[in-house]
N, C-alpha and C positions, 0 to 999 in steps of 0.2 A: 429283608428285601431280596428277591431272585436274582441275580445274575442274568445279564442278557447272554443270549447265544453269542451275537456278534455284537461290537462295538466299535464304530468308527468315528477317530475323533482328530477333527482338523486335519482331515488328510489333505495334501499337497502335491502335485508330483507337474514337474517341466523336464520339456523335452529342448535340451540348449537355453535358447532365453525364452520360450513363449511356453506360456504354465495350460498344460492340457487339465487339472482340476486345481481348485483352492478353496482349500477349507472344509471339505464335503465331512456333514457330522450324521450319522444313524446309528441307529439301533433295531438288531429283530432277538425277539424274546419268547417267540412263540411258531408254533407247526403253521404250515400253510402255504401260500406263493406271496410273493412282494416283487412288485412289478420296477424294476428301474426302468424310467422312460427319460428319452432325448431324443435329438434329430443327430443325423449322422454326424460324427465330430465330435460332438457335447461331452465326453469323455467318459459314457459309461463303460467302456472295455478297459481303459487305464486303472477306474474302480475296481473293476472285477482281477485284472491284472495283480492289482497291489493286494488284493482282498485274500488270493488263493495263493501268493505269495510267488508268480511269474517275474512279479517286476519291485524291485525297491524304492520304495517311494522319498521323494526331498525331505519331504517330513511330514509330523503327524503318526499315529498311533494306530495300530490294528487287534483288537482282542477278540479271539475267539474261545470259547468256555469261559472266560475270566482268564483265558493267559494271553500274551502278550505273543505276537505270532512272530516278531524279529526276533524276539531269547526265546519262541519254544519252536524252530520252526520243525521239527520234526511231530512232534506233537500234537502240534494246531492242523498240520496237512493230514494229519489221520482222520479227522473229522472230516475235511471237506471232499467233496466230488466235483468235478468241473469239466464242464464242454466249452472250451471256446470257439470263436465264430469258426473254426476251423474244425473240424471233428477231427483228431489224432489217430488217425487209420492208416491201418497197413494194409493197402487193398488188395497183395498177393499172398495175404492170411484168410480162413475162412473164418467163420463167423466164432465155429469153436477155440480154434487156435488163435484169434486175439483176445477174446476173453480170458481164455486160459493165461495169458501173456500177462494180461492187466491183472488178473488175479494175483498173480507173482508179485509184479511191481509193487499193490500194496498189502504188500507182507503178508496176506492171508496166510492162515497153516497150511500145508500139504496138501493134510486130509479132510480139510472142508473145501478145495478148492474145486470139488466137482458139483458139490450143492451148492455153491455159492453162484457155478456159472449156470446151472441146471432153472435157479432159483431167478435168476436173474435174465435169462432168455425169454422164460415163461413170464414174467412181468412189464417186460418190453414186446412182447409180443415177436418172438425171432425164431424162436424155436426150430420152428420148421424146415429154418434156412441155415440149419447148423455147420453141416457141410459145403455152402455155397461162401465162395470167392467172395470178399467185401467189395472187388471191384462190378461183380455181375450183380449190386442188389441196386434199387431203385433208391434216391436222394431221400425220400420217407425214411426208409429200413436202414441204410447207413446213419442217420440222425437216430432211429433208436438204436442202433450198437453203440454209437456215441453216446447216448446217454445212461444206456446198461453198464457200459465202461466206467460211469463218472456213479455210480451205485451201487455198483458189486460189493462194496468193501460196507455196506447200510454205515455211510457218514448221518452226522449231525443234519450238513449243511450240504446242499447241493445247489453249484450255481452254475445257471446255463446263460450264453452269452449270444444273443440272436437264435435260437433254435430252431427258430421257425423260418430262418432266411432261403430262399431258392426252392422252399417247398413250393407244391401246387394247393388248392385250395384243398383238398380231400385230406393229402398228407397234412396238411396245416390242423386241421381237425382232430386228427386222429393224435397229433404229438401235442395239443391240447389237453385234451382226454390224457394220454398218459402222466401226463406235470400233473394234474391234476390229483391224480392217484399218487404218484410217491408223493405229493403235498399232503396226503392225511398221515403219513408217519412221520415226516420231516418236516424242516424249515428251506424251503427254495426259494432263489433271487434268479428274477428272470428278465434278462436286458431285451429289449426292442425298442423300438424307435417308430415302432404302429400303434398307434393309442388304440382301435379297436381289440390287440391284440394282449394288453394289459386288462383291457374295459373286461375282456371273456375270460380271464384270465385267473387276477389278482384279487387279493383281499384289501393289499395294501400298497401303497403307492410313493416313489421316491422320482421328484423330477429332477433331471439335469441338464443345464441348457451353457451353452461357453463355458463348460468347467467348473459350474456352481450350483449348488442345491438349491432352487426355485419353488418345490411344494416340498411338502411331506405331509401325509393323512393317508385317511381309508379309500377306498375307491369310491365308494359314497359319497363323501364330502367332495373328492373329485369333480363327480358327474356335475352336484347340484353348482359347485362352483363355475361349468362351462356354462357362460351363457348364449342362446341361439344368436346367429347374426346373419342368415337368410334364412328364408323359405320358398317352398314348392308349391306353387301355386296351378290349380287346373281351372279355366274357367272356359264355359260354352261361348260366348262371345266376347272375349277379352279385350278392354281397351290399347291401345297407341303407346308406346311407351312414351314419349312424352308426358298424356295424361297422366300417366304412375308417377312420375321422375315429379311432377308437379305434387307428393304427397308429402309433405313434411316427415323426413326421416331416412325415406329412402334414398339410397345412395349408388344401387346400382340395377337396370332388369337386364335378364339372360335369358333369351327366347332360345327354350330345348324343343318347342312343337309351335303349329300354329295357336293351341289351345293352353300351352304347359309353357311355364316362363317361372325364373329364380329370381327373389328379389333377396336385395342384399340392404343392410339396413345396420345401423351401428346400435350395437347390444342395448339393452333398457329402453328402447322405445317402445311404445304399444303400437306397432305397424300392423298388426293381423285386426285389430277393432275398427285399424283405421279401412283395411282392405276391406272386411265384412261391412262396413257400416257403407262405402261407396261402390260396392257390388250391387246392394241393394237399392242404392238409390238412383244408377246409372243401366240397371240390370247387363252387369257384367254375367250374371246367372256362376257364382262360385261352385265349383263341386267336391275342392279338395282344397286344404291347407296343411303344410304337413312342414314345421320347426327345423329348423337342422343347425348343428352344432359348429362353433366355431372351428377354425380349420387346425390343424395342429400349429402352422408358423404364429398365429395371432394368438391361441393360447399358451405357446410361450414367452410370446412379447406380454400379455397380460401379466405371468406370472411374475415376468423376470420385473415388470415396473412394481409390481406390488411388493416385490423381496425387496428392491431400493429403495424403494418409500419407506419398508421397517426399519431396515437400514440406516436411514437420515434421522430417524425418530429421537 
């Protein structure tokens, strides 16, 4: 039987008396991205924290290769790389000069440390901005020094902790695309707190909600487990919301246009047979129906009741 990469087993950790996780158990065994998801708070940074060995956890166990990261911790940090939410910049370094810096830090040789930073500019995409100030580069190109930083030394394990936070949408994209790529030679753990951001993201999925492990599966089994709980409805002459509100099921209508209205509806109901079946008979004239996904608060209260109910089992 293989060894997992990582291993986490009943981790704990309080801050005073209020316990920011308990109990959190995984494992990754395999190359790729593994999306940690929560809403702000849910304690995936205290995870990541105890995981790269920032913070000492109350208890519970952390293995990485098969060793034990409290008796190997020099060891075990040689494998990993790590960005947290903060990127670790010295912004009156340039682009060359803190790589070089970080090179040092994890003990590379000497005389690989110009291939190492060479090799790793050109995989983040920096190159060009070698001699440019960290402080004059755009919140994108700072987030890839950060992450070139946390892969210079080609760890096992690379875990990044919101990486996409404060980007704009293009940079969001483009630091997609790179996790992506060092995901075909490694194993990366990538925290957010934006489900679409996991959904484009991840192979694999770990949810955290108050400090406790709520899902764990594929992102597959994910998707199919949200269930819709409104839709976008377009009709040419759309009834009264009253009339709507009178359909068994629904529970709430959101007029976005005179013609375009959200109807919200508690999960399992068949409300779109019931919409098409009284379009047609009222000639609301329907043009569009289009499903939409529970929100993130309601699928964590989903998950968190269904891990209590195993729970009580």
């Amino acid at each position: 039987m293989n060894k997992s990469l990582v291993r986490i087993e009943h981790l704990s950790h309080r801050y005073g008396k209020d316990w920011a996780i308990q109990d959190i158990n995984f494992e990754i065994d395999e190359v790729g991205v593994l999306g940690l998801l929560g809403s702000n708070g849910a304690g995936k940074s205290t995870t990541m924290n105890i995981l790269c060995g920032v913070l000492k956890q109350t208890s519970g166990k952390v293995f990485i290769d098969g060793m034990d990261l409290a008796e190997n911790p020099e060891s075990t940090k040689r494998l990993l790389g790590f960005l947290p939410q903060s990127a670790p910049l010295y912004y009156d370094f340039t682009v060359d000069e803190y790589l070089n810096y970080c090179a040092h830090l994890r003990d590379i040789d000497k005389k690989n440390i110009r291939k190492a930073v060479e090799e790793v500019k050109e995989k983040c995409g920096v190159t060009h901005f070698s001699k440019r100030l960290l402080s004059n580069l755009s919140g994108g190109y700072r987030q890839r020094v950060g992450i070139a930083q946390a892969i210079i030394h080609k760890p096992k394990l690379v875990v990044l902790d919101e990486p996409t936070n404060g980007l704009d949408p293009n940079q969001i994209l483009e630091v997609r695309k790179l996790i992506k790529e060092i995901a075909e030679e490694r194993s990366v753990i990538f925290s957010t707190h934006i489900l679409s951001e996991v959904q484009a993201t991840c192979k694999k999925i770990r949810m955290i909600e108050k400090g406790k492990m709520v899902f764990a599966d594929t992102i597959e089994a994910f998707n199919n487990y949200i269930e819709p709980d409104a839709m976008l409805v377009h009709m040419q002459n759309p009834p009264a919301t009253d009339a709507l509100m009178q359909i068994p099921g629904i529970s709430g209508v959101e007029w976005i246009s005179d013609q375009s209205l959200r109807i919200r509806f508690k999960p399992g109901n068949p409300i779109s047979e019931k919409i098409i079946e009284q379009s047609v008979q009222q000639d609301w004239h329907l043009k569009e129906l289009i499903l939409e996904k529970s929100s993130m608060e309601e699928i964590f209260a989903q998950l968190s009741n269904k891990a209590k109910s195993r729970n009580h089992e």
